[in-house]
TIMI-605351 format. One line per 10 residues: number of its first residue (from 1); their letters; for each residue x, y, z of N, C-alpha, C. Coordinates in pm, 1 decimal. Each point is the difference from the previous one (the first is absolute). Example, Ala and Ser with C-alpha at 12.3 -4.5 7.8 and 13.67 -1.06 7.14 Angstrom:
2
1 = as = 1319.0:-569.0:780.0:-89.0:119.0:0.0:90.0:120.0:0.0 | -35.0:105.0:-72.0:82.0:119.0:6.0:-77.0:109.0:73.0
***
This chain:
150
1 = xxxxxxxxxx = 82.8:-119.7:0.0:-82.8:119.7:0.0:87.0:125.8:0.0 | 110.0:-27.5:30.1:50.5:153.8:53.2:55.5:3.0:-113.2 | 49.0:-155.3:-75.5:115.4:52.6:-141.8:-93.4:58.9:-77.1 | -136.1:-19.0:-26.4:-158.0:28.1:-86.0:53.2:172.9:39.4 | 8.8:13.5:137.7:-68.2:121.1:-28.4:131.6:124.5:7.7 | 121.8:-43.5:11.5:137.3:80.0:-84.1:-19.4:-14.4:-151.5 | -47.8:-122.5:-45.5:17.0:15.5:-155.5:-84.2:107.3:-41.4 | -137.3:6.2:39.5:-91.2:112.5:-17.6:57.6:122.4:41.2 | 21.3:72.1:55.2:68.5:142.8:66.3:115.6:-11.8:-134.9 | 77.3:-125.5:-5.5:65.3:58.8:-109.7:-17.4:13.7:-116.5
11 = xxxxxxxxxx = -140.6:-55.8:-29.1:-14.8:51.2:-111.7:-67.3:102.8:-40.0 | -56.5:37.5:112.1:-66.9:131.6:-26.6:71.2:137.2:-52.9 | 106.0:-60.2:111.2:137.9:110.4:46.6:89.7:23.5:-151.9 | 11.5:-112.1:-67.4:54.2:21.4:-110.5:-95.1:33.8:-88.7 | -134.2:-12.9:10.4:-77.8:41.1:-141.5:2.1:119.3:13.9 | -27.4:74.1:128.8:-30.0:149.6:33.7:164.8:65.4:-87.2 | 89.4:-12.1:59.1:156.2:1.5:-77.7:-22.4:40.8:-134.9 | -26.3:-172.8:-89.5:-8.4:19.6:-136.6:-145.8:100.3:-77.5 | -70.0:21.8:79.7:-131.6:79.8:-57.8:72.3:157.7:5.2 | 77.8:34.8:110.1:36.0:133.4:46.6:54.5:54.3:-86.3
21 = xxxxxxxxxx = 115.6:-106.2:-85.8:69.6:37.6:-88.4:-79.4:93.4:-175.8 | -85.8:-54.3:-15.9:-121.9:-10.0:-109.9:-166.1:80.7:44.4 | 54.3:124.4:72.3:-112.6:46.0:25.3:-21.1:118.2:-109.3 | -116.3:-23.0:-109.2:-46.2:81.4:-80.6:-72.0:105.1:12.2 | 38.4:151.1:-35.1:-105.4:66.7:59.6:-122.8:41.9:-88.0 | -109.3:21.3:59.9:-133.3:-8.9:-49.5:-21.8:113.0:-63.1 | -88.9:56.4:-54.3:-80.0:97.2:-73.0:15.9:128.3:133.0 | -30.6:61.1:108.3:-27.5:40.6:84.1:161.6:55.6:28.3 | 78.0:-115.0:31.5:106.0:36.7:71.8:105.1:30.1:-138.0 | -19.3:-36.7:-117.8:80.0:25.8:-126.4:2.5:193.5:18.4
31 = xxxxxxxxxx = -179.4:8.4:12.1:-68.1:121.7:-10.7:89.7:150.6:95.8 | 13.2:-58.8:127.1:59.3:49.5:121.4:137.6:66.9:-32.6 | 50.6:-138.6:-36.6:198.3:27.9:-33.0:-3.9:113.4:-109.5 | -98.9:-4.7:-134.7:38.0:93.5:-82.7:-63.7:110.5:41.4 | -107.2:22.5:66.0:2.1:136.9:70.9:89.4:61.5:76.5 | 118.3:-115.6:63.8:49.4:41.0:96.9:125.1:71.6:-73.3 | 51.8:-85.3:-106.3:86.4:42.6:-74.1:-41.4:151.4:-68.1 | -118.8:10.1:-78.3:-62.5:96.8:-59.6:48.2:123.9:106.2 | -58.0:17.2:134.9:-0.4:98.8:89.8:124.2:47.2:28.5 | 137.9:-126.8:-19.7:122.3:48.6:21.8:58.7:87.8:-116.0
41 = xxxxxxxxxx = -45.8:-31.5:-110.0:24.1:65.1:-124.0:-67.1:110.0:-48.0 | -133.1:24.6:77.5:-16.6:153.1:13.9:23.1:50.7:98.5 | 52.1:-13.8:94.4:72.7:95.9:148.2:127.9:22.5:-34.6 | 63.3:-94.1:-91.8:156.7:41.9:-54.7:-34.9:126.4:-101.2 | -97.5:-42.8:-108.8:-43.9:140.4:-70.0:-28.3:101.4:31.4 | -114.3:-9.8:117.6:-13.2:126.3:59.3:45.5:65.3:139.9 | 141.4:-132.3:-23.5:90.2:49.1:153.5:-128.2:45.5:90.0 | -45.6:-94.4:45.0:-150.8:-2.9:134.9:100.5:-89.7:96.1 | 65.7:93.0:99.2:55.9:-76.8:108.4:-82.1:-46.3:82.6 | -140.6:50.9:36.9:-133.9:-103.1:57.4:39.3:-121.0:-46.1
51 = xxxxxxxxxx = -53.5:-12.4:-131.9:-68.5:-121.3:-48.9:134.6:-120.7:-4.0 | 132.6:81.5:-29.3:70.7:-88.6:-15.2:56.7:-40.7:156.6 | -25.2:95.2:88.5:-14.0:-120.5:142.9:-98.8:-63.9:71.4 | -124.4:27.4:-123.9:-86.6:-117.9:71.8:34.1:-109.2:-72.0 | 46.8:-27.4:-89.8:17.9:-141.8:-72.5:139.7:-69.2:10.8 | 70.0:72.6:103.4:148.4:-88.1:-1.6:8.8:-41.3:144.0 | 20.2:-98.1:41.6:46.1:-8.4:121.5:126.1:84.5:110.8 | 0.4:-26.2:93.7:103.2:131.5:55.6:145.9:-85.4:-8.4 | 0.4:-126.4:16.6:163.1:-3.5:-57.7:5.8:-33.3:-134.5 | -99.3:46.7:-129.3:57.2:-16.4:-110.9:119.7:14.2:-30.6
61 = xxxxxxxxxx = 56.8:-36.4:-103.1:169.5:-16.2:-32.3:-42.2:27.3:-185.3 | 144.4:90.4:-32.6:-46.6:-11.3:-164.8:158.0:-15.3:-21.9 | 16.3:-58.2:-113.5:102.2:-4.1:-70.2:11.0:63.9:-107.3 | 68.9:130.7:-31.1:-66.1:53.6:-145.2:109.3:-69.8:-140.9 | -33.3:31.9:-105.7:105.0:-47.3:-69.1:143.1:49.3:-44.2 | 43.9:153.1:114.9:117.0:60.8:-6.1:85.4:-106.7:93.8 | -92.1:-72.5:89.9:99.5:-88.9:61.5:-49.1:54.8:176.9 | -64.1:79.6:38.3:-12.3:113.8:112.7:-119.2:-94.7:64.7 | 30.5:-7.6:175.1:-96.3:-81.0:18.2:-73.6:102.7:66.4 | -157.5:-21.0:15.4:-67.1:114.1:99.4:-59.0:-98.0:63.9
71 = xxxxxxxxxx = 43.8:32.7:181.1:-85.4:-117.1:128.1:-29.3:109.8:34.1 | -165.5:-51.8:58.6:-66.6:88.7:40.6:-140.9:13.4:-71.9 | -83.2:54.2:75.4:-93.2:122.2:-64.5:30.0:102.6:-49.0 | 77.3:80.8:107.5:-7.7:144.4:-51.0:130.2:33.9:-97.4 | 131.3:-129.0:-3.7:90.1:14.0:-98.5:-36.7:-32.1:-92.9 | -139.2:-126.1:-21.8:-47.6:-31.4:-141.5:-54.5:120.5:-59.2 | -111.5:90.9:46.4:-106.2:63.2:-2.5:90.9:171.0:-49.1 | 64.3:21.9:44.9:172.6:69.4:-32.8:37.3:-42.5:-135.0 | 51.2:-90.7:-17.8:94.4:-37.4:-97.2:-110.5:-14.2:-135.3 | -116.6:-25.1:24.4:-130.0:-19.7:-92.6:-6.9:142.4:-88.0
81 = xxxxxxxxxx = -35.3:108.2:120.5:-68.4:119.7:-16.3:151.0:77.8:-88.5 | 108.7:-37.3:74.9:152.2:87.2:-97.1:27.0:-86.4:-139.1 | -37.3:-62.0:-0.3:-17.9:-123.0:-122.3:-82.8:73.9:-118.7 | -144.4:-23.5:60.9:-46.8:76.4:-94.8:-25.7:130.5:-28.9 | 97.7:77.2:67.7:4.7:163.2:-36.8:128.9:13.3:-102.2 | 139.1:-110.5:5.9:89.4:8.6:-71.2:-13.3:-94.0:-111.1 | -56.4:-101.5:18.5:-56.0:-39.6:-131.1:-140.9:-29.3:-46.7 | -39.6:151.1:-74.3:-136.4:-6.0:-28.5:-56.7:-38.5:-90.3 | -137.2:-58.0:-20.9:-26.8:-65.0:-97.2:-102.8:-86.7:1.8 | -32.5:-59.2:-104.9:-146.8:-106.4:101.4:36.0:-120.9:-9.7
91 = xxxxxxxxxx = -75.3:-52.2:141.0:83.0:-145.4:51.9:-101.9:-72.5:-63.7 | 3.2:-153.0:-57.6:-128.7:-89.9:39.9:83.3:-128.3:36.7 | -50.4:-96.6:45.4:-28.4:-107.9:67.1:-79.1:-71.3:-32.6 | 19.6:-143.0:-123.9:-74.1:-94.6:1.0:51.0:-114.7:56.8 | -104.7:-68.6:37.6:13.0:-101.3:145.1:-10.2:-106.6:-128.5 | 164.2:-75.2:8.5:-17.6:-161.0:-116.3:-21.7:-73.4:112.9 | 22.7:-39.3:106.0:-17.2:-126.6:95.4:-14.7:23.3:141.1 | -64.2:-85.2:72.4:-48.9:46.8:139.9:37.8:-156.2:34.6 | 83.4:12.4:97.6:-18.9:-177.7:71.9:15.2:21.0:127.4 | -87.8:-55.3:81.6:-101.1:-46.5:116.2:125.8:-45.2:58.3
101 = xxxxxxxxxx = 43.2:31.2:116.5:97.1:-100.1:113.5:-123.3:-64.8:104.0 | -89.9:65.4:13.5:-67.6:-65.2:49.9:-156.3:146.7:13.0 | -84.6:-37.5:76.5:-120.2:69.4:-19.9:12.1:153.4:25.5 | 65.8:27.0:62.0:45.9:142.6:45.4:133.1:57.4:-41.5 | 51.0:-62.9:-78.4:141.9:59.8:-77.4:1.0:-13.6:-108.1 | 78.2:80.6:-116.4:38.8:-42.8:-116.0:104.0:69.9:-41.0 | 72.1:-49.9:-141.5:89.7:92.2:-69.2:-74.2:10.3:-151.0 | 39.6:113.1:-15.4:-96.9:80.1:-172.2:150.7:87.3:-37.1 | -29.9:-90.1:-116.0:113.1:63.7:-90.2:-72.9:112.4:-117.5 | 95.6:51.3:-24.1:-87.2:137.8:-98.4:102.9:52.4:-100.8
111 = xxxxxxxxxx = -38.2:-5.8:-110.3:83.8:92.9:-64.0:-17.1:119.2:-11.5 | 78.4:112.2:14.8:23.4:121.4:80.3:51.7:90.1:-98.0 | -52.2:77.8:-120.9:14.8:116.0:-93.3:13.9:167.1:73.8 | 96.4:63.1:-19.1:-47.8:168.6:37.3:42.5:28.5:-157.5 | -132.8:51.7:-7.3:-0.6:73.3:-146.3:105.0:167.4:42.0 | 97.9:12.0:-76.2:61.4:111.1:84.7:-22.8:126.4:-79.3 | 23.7:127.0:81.8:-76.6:125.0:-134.6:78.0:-7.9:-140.6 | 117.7:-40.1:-8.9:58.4:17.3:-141.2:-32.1:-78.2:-94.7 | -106.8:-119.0:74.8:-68.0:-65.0:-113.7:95.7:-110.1:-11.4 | 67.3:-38.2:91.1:90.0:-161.1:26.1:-123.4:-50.0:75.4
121 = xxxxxxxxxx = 69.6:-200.1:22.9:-70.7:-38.4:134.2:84.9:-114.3:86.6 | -27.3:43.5:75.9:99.3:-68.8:52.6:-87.4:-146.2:78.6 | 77.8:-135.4:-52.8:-88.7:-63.8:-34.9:66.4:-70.5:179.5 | -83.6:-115.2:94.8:72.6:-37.6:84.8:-81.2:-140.0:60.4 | 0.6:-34.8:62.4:-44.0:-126.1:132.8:-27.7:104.0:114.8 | -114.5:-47.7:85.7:22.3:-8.6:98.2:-105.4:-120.5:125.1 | 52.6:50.2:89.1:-70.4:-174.2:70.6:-40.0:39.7:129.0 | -139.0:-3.2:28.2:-0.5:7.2:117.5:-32.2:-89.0:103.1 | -9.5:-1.3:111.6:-12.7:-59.6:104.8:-138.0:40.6:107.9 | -126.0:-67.1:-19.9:-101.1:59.8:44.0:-34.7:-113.5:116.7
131 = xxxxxxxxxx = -81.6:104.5:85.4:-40.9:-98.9:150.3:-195.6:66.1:47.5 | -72.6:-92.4:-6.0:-89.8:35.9:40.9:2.4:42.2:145.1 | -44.0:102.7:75.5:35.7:77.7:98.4:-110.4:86.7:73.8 | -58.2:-39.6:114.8:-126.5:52.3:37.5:-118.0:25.1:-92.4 | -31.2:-114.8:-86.3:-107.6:11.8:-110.8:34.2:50.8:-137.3 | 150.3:61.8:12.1:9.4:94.3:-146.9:155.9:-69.6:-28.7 | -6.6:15.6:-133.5:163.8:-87.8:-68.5:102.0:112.6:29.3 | 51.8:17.5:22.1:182.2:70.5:15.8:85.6:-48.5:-67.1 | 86.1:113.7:-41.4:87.5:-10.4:-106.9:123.9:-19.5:168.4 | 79.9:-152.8:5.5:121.7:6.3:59.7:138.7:13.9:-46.2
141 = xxxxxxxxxx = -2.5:-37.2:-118.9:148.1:-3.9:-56.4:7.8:41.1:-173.5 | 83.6:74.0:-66.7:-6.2:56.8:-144.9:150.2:-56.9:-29.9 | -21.4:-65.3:-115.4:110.8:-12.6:-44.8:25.4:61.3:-158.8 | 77.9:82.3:-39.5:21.3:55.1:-118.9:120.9:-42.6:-62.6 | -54.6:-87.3:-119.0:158.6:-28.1:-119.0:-19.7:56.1:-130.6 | 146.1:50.8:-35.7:-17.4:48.5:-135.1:77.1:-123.3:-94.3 | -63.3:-29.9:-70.6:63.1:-78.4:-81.0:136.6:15.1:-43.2 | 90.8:-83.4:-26.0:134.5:111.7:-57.3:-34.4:-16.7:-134.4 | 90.5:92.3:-52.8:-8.3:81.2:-130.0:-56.3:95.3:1.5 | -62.7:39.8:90.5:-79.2:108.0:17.7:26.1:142.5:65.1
***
């Protein structure tokens, strides 16, 4: 009886494991992340230091693609707002992939354009790191790559 009932616990224990890995997100929560993304990409536009600290967590961390790390809120939220006053231009953000670590986390990759005024664009990656967080998704971690050659 007792070996019956370790084999059970372990198999639960490992299905829960292998399901965690393969969690798809639904219509609703697809919905969430690209708003969430959307809102970060107009508070960078309209440098809205509100909006862009309601959607980041307080130890967000960014990596930009000069190589410069910003920990923090208020060094991200800084380095955001001098960002886009020295390089102006319009940003967008399309979200190619979102994968689930589990029901309340994910990473969303995006490819990352600033159309710049001279009519270049500067083409890039970036990746973030999102955490569902008192009911609302938060942006925790940004990662920015520029491709080389670029």
């Amino acid at each position: 009886m007792k070996n019956i009932f370790l084999l059970l616990l372990l198999n639960t224990t490992v299905t829960s494991f292998l399901l965690g890995q393969n969690v798809v997100p639904d219509d609703k929560l697809r919905k969430d992340i690209y708003s969430l993304i959307d809102k970060y990409s107009q508070a960078r536009e309209k440098r809205d230091t509100l909006l862009l600290k309601s959607i980041l967590t307080s130890d967000v961390d960014q990596l930009v693609s000069t190589g410069e790390w910003r920990n923090g809120i208020d060094a991200s939220v800084k380095g955001m707002l001098n960002s886009s006053a020295n390089s102006p231009g319009t940003r967008t953000l399309n979200i190619e992939k979102i994968r689930l670590l589990d029901p309340g986390s994910a990473i969303v990759d995006c490819k990352y354009e600033i159309q710049n005024t001279d009519g270049t664009t500067r083409k890039m990656w970036s990746t973030f790191v999102v955490f569902f967080e008192r009911g609302l998704w938060k942006i925790s971690a940004i990662r920015n790559m520029l491709p080389t050659g670029q």
